[in-house]
C-alpha positions as CSV (number, residue, x, y, z in Angstrom):
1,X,0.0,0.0,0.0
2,X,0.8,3.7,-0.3
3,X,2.4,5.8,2.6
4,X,-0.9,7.3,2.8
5,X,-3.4,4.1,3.1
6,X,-1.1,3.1,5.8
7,X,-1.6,6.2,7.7
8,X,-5.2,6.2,7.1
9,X,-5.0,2.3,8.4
10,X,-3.2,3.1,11.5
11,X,-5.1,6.5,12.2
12,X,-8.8,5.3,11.2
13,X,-8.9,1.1,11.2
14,X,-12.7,0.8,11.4
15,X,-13.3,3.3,8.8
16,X,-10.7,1.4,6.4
17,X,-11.6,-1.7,7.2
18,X,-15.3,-1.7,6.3
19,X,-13.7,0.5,2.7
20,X,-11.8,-2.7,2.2
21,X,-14.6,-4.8,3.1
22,X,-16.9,-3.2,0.5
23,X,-14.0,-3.4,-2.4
24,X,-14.2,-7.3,-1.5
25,X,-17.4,-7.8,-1.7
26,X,-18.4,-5.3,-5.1
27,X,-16.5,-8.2,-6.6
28,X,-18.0,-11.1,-5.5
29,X,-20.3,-11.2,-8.8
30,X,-17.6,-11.1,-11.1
31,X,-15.9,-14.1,-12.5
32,X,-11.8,-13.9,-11.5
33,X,-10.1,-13.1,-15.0
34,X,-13.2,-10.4,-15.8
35,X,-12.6,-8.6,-12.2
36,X,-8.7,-9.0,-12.8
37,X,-9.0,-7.5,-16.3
38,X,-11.2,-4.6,-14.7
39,X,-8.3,-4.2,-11.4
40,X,-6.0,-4.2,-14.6
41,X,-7.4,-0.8,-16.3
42,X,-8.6,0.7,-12.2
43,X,-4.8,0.9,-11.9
44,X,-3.7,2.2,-15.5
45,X,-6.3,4.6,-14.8
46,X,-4.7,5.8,-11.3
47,X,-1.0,5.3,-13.2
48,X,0.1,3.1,-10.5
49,X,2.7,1.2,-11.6
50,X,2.9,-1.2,-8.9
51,X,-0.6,-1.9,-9.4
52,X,0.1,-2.9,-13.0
53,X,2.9,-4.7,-12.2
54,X,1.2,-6.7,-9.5
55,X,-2.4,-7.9,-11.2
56,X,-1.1,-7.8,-15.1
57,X,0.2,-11.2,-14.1
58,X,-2.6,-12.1,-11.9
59,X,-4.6,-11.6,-14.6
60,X,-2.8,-14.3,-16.9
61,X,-2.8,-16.4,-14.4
62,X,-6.5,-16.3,-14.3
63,X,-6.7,-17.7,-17.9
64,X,-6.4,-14.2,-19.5
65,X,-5.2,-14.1,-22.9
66,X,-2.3,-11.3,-23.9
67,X,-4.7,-10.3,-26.7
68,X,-7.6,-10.6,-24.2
69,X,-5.5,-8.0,-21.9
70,X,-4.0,-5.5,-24.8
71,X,-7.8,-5.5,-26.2
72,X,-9.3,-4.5,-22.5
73,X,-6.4,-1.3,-22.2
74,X,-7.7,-0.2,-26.1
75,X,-10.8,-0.6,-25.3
76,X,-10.9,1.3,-22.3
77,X,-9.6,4.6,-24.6
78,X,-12.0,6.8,-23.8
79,X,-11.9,6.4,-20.5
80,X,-7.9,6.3,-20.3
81,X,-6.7,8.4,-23.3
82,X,-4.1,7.9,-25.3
83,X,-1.2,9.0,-22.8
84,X,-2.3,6.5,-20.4
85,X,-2.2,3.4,-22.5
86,X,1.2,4.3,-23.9
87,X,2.5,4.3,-20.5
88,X,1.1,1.3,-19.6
89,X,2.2,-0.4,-22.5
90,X,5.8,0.7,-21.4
91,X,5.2,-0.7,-18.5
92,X,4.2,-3.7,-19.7
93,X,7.3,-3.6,-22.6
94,X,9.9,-3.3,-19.7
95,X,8.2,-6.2,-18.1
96,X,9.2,-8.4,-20.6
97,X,6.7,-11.3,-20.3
98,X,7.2,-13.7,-23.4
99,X,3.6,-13.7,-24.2
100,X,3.3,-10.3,-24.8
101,X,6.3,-10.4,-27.0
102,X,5.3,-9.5,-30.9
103,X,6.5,-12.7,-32.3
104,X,4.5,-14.8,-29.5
105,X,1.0,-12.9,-29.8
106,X,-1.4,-15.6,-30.9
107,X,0.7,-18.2,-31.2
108,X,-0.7,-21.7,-30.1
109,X,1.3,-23.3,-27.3
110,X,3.6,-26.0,-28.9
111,X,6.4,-28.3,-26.9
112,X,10.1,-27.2,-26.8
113,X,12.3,-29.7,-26.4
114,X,14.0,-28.2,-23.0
115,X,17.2,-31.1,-21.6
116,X,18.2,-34.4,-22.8
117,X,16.8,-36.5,-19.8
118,X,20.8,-37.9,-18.3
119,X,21.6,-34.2,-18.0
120,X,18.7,-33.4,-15.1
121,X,20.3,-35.6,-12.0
122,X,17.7,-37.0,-9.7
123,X,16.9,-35.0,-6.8
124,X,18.6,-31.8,-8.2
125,X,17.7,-28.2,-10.0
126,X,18.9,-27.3,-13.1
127,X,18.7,-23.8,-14.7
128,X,17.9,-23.8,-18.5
129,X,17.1,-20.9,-21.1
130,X,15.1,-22.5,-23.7
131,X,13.5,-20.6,-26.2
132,X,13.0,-17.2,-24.8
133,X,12.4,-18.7,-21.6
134,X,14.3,-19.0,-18.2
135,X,13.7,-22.1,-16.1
136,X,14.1,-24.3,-13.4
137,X,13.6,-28.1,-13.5
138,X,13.6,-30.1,-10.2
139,X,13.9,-34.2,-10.9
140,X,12.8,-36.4,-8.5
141,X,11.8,-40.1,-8.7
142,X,11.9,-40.0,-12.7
143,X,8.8,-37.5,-12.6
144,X,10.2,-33.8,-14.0
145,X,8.7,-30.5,-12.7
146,X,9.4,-27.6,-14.4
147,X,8.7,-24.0,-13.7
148,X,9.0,-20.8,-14.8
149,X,11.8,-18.2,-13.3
150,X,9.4,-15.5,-13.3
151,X,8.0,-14.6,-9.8
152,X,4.0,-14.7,-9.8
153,X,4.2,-11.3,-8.0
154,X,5.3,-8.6,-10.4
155,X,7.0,-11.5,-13.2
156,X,10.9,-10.5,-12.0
157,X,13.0,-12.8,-13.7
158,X,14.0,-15.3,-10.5
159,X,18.4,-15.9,-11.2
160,X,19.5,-19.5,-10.7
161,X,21.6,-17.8,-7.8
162,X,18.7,-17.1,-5.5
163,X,18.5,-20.9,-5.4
164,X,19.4,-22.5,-2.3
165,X,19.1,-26.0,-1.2
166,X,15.5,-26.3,-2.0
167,X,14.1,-22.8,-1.1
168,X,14.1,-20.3,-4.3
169,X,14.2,-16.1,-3.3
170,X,12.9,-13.7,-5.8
171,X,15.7,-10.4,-4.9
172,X,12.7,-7.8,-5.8
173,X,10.3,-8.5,-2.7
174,X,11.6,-11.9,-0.9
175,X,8.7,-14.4,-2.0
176,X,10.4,-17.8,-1.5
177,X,8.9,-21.0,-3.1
178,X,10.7,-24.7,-2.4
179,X,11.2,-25.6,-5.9
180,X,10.4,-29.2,-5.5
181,X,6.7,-28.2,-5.4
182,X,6.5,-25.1,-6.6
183,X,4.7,-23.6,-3.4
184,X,5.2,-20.4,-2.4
185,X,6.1,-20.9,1.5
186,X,7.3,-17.2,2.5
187,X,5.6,-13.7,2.0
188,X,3.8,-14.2,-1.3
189,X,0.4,-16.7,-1.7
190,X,0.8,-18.1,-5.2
191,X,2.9,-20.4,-6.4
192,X,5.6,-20.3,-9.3
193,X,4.1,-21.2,-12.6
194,X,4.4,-24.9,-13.7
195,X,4.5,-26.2,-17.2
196,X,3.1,-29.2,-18.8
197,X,6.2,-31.5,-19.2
198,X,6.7,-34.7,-21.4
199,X,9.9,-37.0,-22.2
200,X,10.4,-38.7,-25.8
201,X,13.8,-40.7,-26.8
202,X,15.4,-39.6,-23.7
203,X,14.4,-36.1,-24.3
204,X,12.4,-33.9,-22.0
205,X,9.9,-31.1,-23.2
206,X,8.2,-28.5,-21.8
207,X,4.6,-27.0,-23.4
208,X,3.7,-23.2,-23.4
């Protein structure tokens, strides 16, 4: 929150509380992705950053497509003007999500073929850029989970460095996940994103 909801927390909690109580319940109707795409354009709207940064993701994570998202900030242009959606889209830009990137738009997910299967030791991590992507593959008993390096909070890019033991760190705000499961176990409440995984001829692919 701002330094100024925090005052107005500290100074008048009743009066905040039932305000944050009322923006939890106006949503209740609303079907996750459609309130997430509306939280999307609240905060372009505002020109908080953080707030983009925050439920852009959120919002892809609720099934959201990229075109889905871009089409809800151009359609919003009356309401948001032109100067507005150009700073968002910067926003979004220096985010660098690979969906969003021009080459991905509309593409349907396909398998990339990611590690051969005798370079991913049992019980260990590996880091791997494949195709565009950063990631992190955890082998255990034969079965392969692979996730993304990008933090579900605000998509920072998660180095193989803030790996250790089991416990992953994202540097930007501390949410810690333990990378055999992909839960998030430490500040944050959602876990790292996990991608379909399959092996063929000793080979092991990821989809997305």
């Amino acid at each position: 929150m701002s330094d100024a909801l925090d005052y107005l927390v500290k100074t008048r909690p009743e009066a905040m509380k039932s305000y944050f109580k009322f923006l939890k319940e106006s949503g209740k109707s609303l079907d996750p992705k459609t309130r997430l795409l509306i939280t999307v354009i609240t905060k372009i709207a505002t020109q908080t950053e953080k707030g983009v940064r925050q439920y852009l993701p959120q919002a892809l994570n609720a099934g959201a497509t990229p075109n889905e998202i871009l089409d809800a900030i151009l359609h919003a242009f009356p309401a948001l003007g032109l100067a507005k959606i150009v700073w968002a889209i910067d926003i979004l830009l220096d985010m660098d999500i690979p969906e969003f990137r021009a080459e991905n738009l509309g593409a349907e997910k396909r398998w990339h073929q990611v590690s051969a299967v005798d370079q991913i030791p049992e019980g260990k991590t590996r880091y791997i850029d494949c195709d565009g992507r950063s990631l992190f593959i955890y082998r255990n008993n034969g079965e392969f989970n692979i996730y993304d390096s990008r933090c579900p909070h605000q998509v920072t890019d998660i180095p193989h460095l803030a790996l250790e033991g089991f416990r992953l760190t994202c540097p930007k705000h501390h949410w810690a996940f333990d990378i055999r499961t992909g839960e998030c176990i430490d500040i944050g409440d959602r876990p790292l994103r996990r991608f379909e995984t399959k092996v063929e001829q000793d080979k092991l692919y990821a989809r997305w």
